[in-house]
C-alpha positions in Angstrom: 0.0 0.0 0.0 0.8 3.5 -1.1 1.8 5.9 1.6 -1.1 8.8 1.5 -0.5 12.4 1.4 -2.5 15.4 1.9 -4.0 16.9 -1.2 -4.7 21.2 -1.7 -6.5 22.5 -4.6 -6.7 25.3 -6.1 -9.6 27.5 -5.4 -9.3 29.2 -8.7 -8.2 26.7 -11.3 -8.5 23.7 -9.2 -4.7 22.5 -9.5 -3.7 19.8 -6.7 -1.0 19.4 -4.8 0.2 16.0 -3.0 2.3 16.8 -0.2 4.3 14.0 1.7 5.5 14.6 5.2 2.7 17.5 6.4 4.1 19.5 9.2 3.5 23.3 10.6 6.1 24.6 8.7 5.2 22.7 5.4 1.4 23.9 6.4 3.0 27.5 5.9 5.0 27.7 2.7 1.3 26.1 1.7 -0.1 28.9 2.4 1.9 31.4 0.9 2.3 29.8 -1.9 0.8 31.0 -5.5 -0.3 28.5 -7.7 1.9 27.5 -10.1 -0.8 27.1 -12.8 -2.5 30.0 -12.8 -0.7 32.5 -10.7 -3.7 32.6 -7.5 -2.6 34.1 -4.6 -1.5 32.0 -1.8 -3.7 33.8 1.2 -6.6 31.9 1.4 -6.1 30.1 -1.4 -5.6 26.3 -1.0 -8.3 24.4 0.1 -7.5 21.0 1.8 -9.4 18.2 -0.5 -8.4 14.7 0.3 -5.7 11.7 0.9 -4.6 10.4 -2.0 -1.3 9.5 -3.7 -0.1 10.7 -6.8 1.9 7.5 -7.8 -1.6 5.9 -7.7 -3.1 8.6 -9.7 -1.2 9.7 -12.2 1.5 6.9 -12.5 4.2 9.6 -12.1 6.0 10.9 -8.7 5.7 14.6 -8.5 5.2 15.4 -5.3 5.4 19.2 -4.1 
């Protein structure tokens, strides 16, 4: 079984991010970061959506 990680979308555009290892100061950088898709500010942007794992997604490990 796949480890799970946390996944954020994108209010905006809905782009996700999978993020391993979730910890405050991970948690921060999430939240000030833009989205690299469509260029969204990170305040109040990302809304937490799900576990998942992008290896069992997607077939390809890119995880943020």
């Amino acid at each position: 079984m796949k480890k799970n990680q946390v996944v954020f979308r994108c209010r905006k555009c809905e782009h996700i991010l999978f993020v391993d290892n979730i910890c405050i100061s991970r948690l921060k950088g999430i939240m000030s970061l833009d989205c690299p898709n469509c260029g969204e500010e990170g305040y109040e942007n990302w809304i937490l959506s799900k576990l998942g794992n992008y290896e069992e997604e997607y077939g390809v490990k890119e995880v943020w």
